[in-house]
VORO-309315 format. One line per 3 residues: number of its first residue (from 1); their letters; for each residue x, y, z of N, C-alpha, C. Coordinates in nm, 2 decimals. Layout:
REM VORO-309315
NUM	a	X:Y:Z:X:Y:Z:X:Y:Z | ...
***
This chain:
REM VORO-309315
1	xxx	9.59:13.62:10.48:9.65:13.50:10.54:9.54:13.42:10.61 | 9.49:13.46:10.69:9.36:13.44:10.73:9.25:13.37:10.66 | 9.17:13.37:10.60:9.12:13.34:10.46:9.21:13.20:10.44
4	xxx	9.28:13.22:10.36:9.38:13.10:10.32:9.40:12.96:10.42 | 9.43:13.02:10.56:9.43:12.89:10.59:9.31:12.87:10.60 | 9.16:12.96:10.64:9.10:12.87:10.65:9.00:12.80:10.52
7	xxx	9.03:12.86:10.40:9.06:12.74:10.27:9.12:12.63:10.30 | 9.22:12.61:10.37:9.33:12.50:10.37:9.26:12.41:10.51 | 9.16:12.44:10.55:9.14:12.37:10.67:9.21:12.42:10.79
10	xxx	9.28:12.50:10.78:9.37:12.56:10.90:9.29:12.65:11.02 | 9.21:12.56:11.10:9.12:12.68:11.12:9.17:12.72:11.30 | 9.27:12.68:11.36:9.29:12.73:11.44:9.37:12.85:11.38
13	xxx	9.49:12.83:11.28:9.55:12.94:11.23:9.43:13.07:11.18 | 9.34:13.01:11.11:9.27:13.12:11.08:9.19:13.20:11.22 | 9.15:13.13:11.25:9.12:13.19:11.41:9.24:13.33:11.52
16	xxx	9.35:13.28:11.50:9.41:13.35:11.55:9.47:13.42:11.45 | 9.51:13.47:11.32:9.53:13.57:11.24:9.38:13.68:11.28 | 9.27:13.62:11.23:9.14:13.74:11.29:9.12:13.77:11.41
19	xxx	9.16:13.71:11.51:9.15:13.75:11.65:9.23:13.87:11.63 | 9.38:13.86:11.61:9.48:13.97:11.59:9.43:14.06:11.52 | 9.39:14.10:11.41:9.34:14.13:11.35:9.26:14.26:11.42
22	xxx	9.17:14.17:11.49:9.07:14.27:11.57:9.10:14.36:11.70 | 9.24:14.29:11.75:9.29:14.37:11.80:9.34:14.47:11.78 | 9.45:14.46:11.62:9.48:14.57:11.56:9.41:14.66:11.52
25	xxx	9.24:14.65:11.47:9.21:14.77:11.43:9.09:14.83:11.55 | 9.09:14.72:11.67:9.01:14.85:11.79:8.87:14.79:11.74 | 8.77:14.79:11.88:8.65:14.73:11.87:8.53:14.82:11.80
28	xxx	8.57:14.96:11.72:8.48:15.06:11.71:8.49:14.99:11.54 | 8.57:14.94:11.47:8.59:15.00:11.33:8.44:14.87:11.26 | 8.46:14.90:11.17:8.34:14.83:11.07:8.34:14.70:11.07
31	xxx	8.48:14.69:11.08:8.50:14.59:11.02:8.47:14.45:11.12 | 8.44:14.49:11.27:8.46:14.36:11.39:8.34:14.27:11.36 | 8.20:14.29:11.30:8.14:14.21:11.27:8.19:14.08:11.19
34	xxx	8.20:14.14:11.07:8.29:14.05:10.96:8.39:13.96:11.04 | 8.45:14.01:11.10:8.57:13.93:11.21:8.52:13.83:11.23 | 8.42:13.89:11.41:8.38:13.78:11.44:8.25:13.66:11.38
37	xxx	8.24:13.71:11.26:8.12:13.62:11.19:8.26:13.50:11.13 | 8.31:13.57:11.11:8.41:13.45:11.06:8.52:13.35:11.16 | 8.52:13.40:11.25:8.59:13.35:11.41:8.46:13.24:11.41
40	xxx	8.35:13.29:11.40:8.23:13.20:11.47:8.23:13.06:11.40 | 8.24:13.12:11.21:8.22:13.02:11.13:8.39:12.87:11.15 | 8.50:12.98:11.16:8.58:12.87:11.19:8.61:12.78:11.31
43	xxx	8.52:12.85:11.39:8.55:12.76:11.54:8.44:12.66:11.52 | 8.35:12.66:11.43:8.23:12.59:11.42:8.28:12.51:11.32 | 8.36:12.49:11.21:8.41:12.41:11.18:8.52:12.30:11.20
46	xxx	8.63:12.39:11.30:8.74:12.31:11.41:8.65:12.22:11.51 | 8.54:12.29:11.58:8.47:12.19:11.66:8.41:12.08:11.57 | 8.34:12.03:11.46:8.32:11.98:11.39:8.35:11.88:11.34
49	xxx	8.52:11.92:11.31:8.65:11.82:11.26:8.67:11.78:11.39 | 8.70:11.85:11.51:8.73:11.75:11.63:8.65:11.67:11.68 | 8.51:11.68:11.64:8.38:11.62:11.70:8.41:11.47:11.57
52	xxx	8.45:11.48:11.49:8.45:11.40:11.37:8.62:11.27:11.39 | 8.70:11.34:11.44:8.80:11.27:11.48:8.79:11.18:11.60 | 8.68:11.23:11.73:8.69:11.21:11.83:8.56:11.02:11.78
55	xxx	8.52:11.08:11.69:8.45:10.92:11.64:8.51:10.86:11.59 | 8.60:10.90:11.48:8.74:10.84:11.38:8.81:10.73:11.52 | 8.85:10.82:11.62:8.93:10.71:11.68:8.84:10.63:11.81
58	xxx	8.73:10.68:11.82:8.64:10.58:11.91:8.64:10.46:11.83 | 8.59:10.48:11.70:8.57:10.34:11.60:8.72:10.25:11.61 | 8.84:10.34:11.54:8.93:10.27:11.54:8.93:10.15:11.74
61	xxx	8.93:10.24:11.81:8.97:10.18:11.92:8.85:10.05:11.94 | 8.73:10.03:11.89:8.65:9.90:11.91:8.70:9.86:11.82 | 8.71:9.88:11.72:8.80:9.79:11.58:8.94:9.69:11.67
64	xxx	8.99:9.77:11.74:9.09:9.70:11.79:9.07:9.63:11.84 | 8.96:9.64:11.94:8.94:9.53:12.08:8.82:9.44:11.99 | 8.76:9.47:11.90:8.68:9.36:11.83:8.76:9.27:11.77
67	xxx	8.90:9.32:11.72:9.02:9.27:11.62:9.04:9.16:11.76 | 9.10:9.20:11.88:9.17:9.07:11.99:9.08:9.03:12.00 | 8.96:9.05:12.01:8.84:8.93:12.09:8.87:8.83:11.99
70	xxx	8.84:8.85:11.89:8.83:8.78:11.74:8.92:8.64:11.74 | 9.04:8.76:11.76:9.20:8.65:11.72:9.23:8.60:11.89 | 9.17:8.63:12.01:9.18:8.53:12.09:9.07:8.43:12.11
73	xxx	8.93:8.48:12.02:8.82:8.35:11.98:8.92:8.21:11.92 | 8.97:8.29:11.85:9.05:8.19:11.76:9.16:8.08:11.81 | 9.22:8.15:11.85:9.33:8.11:11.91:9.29:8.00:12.02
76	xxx	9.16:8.01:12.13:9.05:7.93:12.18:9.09:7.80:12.17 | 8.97:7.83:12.01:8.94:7.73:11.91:9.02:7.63:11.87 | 9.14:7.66:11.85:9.24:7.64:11.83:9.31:7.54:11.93
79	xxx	9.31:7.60:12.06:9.33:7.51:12.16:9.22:7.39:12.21 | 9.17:7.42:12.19:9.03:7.34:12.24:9.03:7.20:12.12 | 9.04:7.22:11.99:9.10:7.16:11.91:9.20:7.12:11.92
82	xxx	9.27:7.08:11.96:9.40:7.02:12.03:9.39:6.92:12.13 | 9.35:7.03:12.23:9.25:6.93:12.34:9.19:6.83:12.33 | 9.13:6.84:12.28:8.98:6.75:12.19:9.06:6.62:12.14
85	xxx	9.14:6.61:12.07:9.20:6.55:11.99:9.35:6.48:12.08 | 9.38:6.51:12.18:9.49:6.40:12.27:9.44:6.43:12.39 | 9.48:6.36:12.48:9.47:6.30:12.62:9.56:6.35:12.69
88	xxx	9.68:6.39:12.59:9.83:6.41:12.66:9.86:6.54:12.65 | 9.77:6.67:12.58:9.80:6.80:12.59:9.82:6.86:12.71 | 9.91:6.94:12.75:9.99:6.99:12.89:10.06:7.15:12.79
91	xxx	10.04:7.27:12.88:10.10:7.34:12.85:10.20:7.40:12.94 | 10.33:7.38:12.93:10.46:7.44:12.99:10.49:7.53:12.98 | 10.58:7.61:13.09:10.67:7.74:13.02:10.79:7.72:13.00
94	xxx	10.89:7.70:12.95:11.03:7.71:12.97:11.10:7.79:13.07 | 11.17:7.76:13.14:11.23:7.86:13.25:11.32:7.95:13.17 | 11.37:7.93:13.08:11.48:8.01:13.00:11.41:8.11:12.88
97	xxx	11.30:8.09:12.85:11.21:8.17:12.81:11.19:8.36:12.84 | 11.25:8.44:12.75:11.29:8.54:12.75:11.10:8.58:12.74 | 11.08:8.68:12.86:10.98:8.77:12.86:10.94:8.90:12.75
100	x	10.84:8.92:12.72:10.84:9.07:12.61:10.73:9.14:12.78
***
């Protein structure tokens, strides 16, 4: 089981099937190296994928605020253009104007 998920990318699962694991057979048997060489290799890959996500959404998050600077550049532009163009531009609010 162990193994498997961490084929599947599952590497906190596989982490805790071998942890157990090593509990079950006691710190003397042959086998705790193997264990923990493979605990090492999956935590070093979950750190990895987290270190890789933790950029995935840093990027997304400037993506976003480069996305509103952009579309309130615009939007500016837009007004300023307006401006530019009558003498009589005035911006109101409606009193009856439902809030978000």
């Amino acid at each position: 089981m162990a193994f498997d998920a961490f084929e599947q990318n599952q590497f906190k699962q596989a982490i805790a099937y071998w942890t157990m694991m090593k509990k079950l057979i006691g710190p003397n048997d042959s086998r705790v190296p193997m264990l923990d060489r493979s605990i090492e290799r999956a935590q070093s890959r979950l750190d990895a994928d987290n270190k890789a996500m933790a950029i995935v959404n840093g990027a997304e998050a400037a993506g976003a605020v480069v996305k509103s600077w952009l579309h309130l550049r615009k939007l500016m532009q837009q007004a300023n253009a307006l401006t530019s163009n009558s003498d009589d531009f005035t911006c109101t609010r409606r009193s009856d104007a439902k809030t978000r």
